[in-house]
N, CA, C and O of each residue as an XYZ file, in Angstrom:
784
protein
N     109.963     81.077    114.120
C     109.898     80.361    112.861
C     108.914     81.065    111.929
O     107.850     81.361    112.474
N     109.039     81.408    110.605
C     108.776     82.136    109.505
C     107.287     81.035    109.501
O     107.383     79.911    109.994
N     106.371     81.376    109.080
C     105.218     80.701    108.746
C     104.416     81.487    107.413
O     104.632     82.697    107.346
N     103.713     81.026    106.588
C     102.885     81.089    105.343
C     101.412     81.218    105.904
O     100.746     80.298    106.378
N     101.021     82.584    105.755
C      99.749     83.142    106.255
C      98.396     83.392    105.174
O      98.419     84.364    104.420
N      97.334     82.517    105.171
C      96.406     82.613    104.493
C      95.175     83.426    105.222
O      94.629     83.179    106.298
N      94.920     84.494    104.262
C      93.730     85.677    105.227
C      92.787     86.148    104.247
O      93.033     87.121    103.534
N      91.424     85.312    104.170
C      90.479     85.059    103.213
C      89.571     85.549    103.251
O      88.988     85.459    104.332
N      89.070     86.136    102.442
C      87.236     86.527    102.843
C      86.828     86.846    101.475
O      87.642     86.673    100.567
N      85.313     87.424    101.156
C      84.793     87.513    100.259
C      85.014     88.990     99.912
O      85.567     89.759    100.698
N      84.614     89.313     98.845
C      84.618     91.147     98.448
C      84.180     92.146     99.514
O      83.343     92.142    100.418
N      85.292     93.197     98.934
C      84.562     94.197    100.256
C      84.601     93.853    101.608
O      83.729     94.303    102.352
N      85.745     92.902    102.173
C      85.138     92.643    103.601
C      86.561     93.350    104.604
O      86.686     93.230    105.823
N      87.327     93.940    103.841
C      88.752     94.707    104.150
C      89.819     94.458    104.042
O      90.685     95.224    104.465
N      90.104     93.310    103.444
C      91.203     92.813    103.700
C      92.813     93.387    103.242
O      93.946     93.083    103.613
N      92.197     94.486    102.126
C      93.354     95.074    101.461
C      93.680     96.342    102.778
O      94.871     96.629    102.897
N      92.930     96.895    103.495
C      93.046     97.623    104.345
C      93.561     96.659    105.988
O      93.854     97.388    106.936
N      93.610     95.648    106.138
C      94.305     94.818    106.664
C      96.006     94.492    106.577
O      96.974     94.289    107.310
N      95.705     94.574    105.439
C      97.396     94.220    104.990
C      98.027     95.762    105.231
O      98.701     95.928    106.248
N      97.821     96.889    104.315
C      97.817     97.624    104.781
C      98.156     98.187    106.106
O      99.238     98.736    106.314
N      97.319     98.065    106.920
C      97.633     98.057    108.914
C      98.922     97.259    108.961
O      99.994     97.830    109.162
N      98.852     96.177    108.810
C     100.005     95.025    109.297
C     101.559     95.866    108.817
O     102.555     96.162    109.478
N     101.212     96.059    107.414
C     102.673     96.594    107.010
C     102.833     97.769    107.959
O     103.799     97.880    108.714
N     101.893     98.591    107.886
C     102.201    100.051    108.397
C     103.230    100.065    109.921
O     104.077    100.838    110.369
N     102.630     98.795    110.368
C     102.833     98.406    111.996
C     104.454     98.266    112.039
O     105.350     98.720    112.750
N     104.331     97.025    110.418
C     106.400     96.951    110.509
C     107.072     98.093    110.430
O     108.260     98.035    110.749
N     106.595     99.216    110.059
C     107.052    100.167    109.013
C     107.554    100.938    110.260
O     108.708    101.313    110.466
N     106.320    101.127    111.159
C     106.321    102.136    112.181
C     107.588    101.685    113.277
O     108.390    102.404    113.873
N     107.429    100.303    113.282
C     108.855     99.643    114.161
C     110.176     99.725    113.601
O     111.175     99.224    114.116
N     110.137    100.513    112.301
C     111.466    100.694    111.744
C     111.813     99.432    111.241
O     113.029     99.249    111.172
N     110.837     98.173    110.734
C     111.094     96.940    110.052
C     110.732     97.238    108.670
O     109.756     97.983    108.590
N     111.353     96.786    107.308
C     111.233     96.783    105.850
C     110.319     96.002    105.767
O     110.232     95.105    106.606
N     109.325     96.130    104.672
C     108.510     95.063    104.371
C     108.569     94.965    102.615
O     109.239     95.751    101.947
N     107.919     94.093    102.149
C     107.924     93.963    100.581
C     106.619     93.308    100.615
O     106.150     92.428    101.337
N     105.973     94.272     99.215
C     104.467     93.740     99.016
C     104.247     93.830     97.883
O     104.731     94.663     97.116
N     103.439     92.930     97.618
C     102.763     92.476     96.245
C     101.781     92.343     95.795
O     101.025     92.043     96.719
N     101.300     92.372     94.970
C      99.699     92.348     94.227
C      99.835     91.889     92.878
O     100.927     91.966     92.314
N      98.585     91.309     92.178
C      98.164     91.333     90.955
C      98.305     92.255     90.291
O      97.719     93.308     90.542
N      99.157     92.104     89.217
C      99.231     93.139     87.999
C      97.888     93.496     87.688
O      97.447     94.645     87.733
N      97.364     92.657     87.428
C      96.034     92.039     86.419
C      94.845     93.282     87.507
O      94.091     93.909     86.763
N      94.725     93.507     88.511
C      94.157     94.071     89.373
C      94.608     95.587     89.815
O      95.103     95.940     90.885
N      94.314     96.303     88.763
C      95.161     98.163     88.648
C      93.810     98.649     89.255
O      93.545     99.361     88.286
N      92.886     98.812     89.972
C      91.342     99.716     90.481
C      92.324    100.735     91.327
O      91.995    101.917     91.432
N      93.677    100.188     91.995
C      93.841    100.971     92.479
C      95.236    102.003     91.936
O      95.871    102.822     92.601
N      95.423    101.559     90.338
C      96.639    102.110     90.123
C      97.746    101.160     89.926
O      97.904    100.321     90.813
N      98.779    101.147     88.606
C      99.306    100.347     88.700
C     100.301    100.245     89.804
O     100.634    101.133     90.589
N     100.813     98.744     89.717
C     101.942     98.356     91.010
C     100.915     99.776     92.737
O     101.255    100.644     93.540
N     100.231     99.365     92.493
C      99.280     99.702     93.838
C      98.636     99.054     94.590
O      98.192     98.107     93.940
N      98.161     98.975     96.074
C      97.168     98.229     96.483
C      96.626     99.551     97.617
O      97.237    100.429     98.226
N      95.359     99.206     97.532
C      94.590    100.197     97.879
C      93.405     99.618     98.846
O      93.249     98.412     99.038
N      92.817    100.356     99.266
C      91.449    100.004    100.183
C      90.636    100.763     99.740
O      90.890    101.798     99.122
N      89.120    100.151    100.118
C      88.274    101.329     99.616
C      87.822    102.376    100.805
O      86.756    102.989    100.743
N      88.683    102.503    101.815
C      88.546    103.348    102.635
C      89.593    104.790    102.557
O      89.713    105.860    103.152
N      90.194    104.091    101.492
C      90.939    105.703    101.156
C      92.539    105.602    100.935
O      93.138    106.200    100.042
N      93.144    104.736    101.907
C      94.755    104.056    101.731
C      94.730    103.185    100.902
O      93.858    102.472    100.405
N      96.664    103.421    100.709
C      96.802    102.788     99.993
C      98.932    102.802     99.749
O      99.437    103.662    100.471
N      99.527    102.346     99.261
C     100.802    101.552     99.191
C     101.034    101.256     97.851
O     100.253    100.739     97.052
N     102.341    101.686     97.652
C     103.051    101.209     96.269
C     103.566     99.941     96.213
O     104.380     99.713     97.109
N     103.302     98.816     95.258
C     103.845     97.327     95.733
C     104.641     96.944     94.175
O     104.539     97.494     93.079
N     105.369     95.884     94.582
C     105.749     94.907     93.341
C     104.420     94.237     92.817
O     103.506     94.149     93.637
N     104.207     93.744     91.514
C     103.302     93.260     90.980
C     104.007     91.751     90.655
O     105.225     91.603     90.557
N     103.168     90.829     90.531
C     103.225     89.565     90.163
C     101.967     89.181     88.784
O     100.854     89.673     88.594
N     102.557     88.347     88.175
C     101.694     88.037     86.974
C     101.775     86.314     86.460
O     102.618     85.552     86.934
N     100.973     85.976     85.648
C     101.549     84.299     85.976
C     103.303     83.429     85.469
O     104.208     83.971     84.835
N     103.293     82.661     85.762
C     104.069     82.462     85.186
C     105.946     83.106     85.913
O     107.054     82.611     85.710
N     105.455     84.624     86.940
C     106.408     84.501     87.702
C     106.999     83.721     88.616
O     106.299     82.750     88.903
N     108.114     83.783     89.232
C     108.931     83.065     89.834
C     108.708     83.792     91.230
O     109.366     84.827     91.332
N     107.994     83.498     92.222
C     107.656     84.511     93.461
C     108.722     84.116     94.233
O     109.252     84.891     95.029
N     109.075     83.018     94.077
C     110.737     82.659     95.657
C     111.909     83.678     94.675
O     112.390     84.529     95.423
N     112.295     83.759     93.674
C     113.163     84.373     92.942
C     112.795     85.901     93.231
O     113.790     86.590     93.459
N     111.666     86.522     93.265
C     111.593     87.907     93.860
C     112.138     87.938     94.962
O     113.210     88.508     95.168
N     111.371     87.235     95.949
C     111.484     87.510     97.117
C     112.990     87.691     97.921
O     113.356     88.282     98.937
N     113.753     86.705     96.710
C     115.026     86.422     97.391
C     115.976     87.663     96.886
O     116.836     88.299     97.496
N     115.390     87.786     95.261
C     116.383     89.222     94.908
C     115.704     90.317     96.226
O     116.616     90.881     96.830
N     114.368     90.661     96.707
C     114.363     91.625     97.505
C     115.105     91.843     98.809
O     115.544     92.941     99.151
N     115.265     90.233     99.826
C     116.324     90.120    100.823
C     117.099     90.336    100.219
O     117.619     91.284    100.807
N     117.941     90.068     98.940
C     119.069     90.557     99.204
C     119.893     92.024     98.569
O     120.963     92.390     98.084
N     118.662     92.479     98.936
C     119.144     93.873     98.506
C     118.554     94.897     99.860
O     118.350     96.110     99.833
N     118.426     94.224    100.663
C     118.132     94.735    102.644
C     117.400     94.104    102.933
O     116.649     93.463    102.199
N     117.448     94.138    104.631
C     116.276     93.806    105.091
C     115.130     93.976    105.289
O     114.791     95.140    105.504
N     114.168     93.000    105.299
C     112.684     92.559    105.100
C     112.409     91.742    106.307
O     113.195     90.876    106.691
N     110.930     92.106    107.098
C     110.952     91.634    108.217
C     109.568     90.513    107.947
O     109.268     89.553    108.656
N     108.818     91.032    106.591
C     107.917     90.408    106.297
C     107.718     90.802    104.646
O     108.187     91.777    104.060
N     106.746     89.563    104.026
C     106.241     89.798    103.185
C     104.492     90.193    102.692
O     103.846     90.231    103.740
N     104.075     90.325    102.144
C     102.526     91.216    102.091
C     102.297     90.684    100.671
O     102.631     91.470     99.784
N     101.850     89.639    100.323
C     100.527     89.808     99.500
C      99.454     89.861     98.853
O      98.726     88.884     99.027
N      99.035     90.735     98.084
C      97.556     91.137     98.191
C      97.053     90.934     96.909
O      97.631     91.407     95.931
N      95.724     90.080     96.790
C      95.048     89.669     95.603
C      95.727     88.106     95.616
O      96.062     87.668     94.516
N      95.959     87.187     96.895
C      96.384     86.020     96.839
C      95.328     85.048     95.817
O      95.700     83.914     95.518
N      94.239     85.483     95.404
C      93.655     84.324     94.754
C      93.946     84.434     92.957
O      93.587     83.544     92.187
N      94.399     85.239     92.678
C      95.305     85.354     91.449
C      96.765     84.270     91.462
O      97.295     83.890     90.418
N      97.057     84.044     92.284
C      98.014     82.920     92.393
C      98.108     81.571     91.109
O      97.131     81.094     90.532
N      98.811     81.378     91.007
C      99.053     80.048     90.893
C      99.615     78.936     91.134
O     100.774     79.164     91.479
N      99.471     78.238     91.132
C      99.271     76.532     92.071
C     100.830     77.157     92.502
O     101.154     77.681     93.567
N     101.837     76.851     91.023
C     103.178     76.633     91.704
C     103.464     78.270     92.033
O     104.681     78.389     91.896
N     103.116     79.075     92.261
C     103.645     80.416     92.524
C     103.465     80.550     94.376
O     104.153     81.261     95.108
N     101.837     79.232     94.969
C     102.171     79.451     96.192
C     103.054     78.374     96.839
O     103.064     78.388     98.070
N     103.883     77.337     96.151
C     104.712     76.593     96.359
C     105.980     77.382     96.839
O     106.744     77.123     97.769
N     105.989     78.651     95.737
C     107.269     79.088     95.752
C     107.089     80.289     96.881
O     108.135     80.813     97.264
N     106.059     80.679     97.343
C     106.232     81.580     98.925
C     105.846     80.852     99.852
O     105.375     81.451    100.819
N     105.904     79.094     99.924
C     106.366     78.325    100.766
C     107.711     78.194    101.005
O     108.386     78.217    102.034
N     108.011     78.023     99.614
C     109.719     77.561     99.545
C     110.357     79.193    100.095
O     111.577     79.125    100.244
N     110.039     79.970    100.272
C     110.803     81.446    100.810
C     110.478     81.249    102.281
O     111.420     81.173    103.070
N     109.283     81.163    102.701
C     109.005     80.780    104.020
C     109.984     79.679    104.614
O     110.554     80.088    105.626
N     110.302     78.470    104.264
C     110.912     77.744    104.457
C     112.612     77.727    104.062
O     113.408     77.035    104.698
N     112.889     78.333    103.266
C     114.279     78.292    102.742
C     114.656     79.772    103.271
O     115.608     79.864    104.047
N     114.170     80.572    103.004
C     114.717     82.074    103.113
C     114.452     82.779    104.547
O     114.960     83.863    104.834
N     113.360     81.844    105.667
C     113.025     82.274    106.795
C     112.070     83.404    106.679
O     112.573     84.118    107.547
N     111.059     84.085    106.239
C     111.183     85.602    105.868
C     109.315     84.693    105.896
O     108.914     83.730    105.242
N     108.634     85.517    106.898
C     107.337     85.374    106.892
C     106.210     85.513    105.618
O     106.581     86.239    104.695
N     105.329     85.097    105.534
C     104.799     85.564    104.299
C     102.816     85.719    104.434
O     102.077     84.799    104.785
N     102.446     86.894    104.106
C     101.304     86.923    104.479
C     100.287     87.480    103.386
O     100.072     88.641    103.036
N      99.820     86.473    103.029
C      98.830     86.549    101.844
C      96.967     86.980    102.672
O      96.392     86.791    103.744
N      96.638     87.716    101.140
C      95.490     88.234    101.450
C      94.841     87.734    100.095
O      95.482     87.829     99.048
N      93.461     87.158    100.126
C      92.782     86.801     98.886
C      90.856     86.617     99.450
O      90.116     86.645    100.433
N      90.882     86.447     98.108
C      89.640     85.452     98.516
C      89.555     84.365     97.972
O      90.180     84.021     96.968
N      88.275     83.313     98.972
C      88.336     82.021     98.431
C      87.561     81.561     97.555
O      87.950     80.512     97.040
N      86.528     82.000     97.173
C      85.663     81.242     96.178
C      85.097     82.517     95.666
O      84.846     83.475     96.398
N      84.913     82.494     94.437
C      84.494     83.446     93.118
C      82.691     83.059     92.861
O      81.857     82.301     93.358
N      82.732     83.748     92.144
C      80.823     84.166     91.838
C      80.142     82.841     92.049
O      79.075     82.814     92.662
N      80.732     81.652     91.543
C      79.884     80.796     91.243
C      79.844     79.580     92.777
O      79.241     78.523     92.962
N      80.625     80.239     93.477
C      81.134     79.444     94.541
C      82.662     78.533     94.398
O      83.306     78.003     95.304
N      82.842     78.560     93.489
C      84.223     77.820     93.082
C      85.444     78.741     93.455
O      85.777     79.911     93.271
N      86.189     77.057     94.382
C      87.696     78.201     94.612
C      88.250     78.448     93.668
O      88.090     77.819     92.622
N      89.237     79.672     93.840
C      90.114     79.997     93.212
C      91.171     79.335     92.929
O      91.265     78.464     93.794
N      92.252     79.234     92.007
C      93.085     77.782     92.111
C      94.483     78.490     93.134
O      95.270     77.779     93.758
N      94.517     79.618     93.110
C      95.549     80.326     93.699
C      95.072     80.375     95.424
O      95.991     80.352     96.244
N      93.651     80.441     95.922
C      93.156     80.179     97.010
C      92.999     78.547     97.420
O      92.924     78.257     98.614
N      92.960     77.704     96.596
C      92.699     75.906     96.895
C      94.397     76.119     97.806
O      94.552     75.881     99.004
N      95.513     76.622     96.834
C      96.305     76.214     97.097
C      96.884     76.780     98.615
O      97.628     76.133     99.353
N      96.471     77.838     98.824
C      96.796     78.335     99.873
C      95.987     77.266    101.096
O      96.611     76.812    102.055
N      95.158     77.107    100.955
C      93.782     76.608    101.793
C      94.807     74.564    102.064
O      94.660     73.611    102.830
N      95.645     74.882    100.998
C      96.456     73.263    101.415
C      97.735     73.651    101.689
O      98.461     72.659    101.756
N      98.189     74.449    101.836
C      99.570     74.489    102.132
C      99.751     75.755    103.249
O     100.767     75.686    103.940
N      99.062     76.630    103.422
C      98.837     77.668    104.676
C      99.181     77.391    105.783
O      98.659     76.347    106.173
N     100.069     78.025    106.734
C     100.196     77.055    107.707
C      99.426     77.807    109.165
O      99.372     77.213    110.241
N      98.967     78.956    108.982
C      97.878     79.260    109.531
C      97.224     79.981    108.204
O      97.701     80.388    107.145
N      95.764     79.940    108.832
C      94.514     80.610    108.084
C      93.579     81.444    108.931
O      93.176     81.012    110.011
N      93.229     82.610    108.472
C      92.455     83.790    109.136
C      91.368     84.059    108.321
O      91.487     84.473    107.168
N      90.458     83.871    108.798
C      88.748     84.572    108.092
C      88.735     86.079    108.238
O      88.622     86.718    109.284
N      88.807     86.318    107.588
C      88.257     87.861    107.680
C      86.786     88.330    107.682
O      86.407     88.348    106.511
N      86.115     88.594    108.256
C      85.190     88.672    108.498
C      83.771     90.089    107.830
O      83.933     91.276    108.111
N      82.710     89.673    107.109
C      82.036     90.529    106.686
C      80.724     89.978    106.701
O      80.691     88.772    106.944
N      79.749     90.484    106.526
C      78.043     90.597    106.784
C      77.324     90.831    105.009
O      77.660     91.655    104.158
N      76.541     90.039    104.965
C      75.245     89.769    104.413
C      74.300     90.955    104.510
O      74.592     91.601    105.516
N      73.449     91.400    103.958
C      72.352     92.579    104.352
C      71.891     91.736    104.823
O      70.898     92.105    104.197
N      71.391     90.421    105.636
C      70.475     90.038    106.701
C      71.467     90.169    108.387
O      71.189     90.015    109.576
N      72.735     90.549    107.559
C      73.269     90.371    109.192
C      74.137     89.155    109.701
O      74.915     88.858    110.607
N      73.632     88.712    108.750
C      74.777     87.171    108.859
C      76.010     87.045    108.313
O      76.207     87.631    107.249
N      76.964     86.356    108.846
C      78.240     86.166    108.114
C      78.146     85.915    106.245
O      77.400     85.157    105.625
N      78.996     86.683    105.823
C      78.952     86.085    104.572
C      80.392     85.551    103.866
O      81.470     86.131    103.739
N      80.062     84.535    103.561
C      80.761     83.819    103.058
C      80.989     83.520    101.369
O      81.822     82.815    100.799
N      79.793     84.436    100.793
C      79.852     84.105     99.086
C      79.993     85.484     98.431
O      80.556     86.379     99.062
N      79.538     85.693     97.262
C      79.453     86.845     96.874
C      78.580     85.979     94.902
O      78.436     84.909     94.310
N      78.247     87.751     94.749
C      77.533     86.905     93.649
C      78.072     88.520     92.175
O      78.276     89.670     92.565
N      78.133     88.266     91.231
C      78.435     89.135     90.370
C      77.248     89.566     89.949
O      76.299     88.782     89.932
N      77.093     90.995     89.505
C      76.058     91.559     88.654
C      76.662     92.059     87.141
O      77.853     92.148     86.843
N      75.706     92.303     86.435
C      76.040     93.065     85.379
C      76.100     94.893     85.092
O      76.784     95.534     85.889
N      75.818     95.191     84.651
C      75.950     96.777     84.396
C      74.752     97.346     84.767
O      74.702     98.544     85.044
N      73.186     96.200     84.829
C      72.197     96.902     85.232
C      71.717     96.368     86.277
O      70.555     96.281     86.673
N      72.907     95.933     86.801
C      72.866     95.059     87.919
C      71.784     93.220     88.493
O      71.531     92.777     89.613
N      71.508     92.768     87.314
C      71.169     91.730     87.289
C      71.905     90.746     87.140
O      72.305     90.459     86.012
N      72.316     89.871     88.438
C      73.191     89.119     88.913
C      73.190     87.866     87.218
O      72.448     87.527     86.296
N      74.790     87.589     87.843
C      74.834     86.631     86.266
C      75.479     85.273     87.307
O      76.098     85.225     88.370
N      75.021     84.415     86.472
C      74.925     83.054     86.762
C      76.156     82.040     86.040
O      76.255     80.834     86.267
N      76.959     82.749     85.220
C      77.715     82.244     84.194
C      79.104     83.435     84.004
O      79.210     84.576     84.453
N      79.844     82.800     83.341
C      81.100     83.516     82.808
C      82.520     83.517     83.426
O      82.857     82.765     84.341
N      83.266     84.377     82.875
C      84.544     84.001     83.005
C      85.106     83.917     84.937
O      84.378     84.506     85.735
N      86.068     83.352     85.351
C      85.972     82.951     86.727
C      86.879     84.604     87.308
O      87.076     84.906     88.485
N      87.284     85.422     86.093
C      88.432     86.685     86.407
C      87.331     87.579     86.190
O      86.763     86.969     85.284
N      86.638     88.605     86.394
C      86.545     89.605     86.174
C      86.403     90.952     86.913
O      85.359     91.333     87.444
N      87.861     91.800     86.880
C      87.553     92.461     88.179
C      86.831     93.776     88.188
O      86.524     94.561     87.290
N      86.634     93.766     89.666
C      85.259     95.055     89.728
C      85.565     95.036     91.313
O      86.141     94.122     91.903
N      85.163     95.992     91.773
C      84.440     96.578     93.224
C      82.958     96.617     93.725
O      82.276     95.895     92.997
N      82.459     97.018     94.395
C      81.197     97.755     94.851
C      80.289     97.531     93.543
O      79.196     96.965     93.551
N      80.859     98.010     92.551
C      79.954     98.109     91.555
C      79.528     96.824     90.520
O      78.613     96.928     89.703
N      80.163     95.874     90.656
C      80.031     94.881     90.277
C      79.756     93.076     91.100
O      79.360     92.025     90.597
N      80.253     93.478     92.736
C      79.984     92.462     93.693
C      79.522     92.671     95.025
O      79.790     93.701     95.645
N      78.878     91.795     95.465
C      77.856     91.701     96.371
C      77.858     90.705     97.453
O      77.341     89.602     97.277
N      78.500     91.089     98.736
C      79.021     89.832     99.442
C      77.695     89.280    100.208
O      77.039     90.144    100.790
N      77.270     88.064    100.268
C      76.015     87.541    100.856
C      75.918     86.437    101.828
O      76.755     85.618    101.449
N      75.429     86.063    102.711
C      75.310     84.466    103.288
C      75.229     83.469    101.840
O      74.753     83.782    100.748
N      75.786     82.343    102.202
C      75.150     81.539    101.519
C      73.531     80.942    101.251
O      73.234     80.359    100.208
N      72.944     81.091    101.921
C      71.110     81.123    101.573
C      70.968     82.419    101.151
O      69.946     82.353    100.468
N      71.430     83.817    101.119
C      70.681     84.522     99.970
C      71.609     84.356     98.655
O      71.262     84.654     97.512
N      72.692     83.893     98.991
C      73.581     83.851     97.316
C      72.619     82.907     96.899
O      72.015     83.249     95.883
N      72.161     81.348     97.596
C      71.611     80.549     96.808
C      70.184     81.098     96.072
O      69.743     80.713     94.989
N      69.544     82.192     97.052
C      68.205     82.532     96.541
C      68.583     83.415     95.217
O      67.893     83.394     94.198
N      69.952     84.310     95.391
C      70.329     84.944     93.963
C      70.520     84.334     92.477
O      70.123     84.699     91.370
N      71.306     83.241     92.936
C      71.597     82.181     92.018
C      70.381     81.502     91.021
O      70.407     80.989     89.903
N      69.183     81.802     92.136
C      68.385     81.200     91.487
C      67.896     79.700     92.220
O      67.078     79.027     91.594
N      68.135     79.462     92.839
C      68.132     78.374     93.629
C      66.726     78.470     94.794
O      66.582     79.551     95.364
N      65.960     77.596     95.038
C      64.983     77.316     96.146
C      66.184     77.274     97.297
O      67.366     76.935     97.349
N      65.033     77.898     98.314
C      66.372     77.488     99.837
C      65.236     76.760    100.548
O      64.200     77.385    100.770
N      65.394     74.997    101.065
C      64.395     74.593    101.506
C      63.983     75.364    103.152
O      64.671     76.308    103.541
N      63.365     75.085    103.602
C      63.131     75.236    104.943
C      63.446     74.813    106.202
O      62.897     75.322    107.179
């Protein structure tokens, strides 16, 4: 049975190099895959998704307002697809992950999203809430804090790298703009006392 795969983590923690692996794996078994990404998200080139370890894959792009069960279904039916891939899931919107439920469920055809869940300020993403309620499994992806601890947040900087506390919930960047942390040093970044 086809299932709707949510695989979350904060910046930088691999996940585009995850997806990546997974496809490669169908690829290598002689299975088709179809993958997708954020238009809105070119760092790696348009209709690209990339890692910052060096790979990287040519994909379909999605933007709002598309119809994602209507792709998916023109792509089955133009061959087979053993899975779907995609990447930058927190660009989503509400009804766009309805509609790679409704492919999961209507079209049979697995679907495996990669995102993250909560943005600078700690707030989910509305394209990640939705996954996080309708997912029918969910995978942490896993990354470290400079103390060593799991991190779970991330915090934005500016150009001279003094973390910002405010602004728009989109703005994309890499390495050079985010900073994945535990939650007690995001809170100490933020500005926040961490009691004892």
């Amino acid at each position: 049975m086809a299932k709707l795969y949510f695989n979350y983590s904060t910046m930088n923690a691999g996940k585009s190099t995850i997806l990546l692996q997974a496809a490669h794996n169908y690829k290598e078994r002689g299975m088709d895959t179809y993958m997708l990404t954020a238009q809105l998200d070119n760092r790696a080139g348009d209709g690209r998704i990339g890692s910052r370890i060096g790979i990287g894959a040519d994909a379909d792009t999605f933007t709002a307002g598309d119809d994602l069960f209507e792709k998916i279904k023109t792509r089955l039916e133009s061959g087979s697809c053993a899975c779907v891939f995609v990447d930058e899931a927190q660009f989503l919107e509400r009804q766009q992950v309805w509609q790679l439920a409704q492919a999961v469920d209507d079209l049979e055809v697995p679907v495996m999203t990669y995102g993250l869940r909560v943005d600078f300020l700690g707030k989910l993403f509305p394209g990640s809430a939705a996954l996080l309620a309708l997912a029918d499994e969910m995978r942490e992806v896993r990354t470290i804090c400079h103390c060593g601890s799991k991190a779970t947040m991330v915090v934005r900087k500016d150009e001279y790298g003094q973390v910002l506390t405010s602004g728009d919930q989109v703005v994309v960047g890499g390495n050079d703009r985010y900073v994945s942390l535990c939650r007690q040093h995001w809170r100490e970044e933020m500005g926040e006392k961490v009691s004892s």
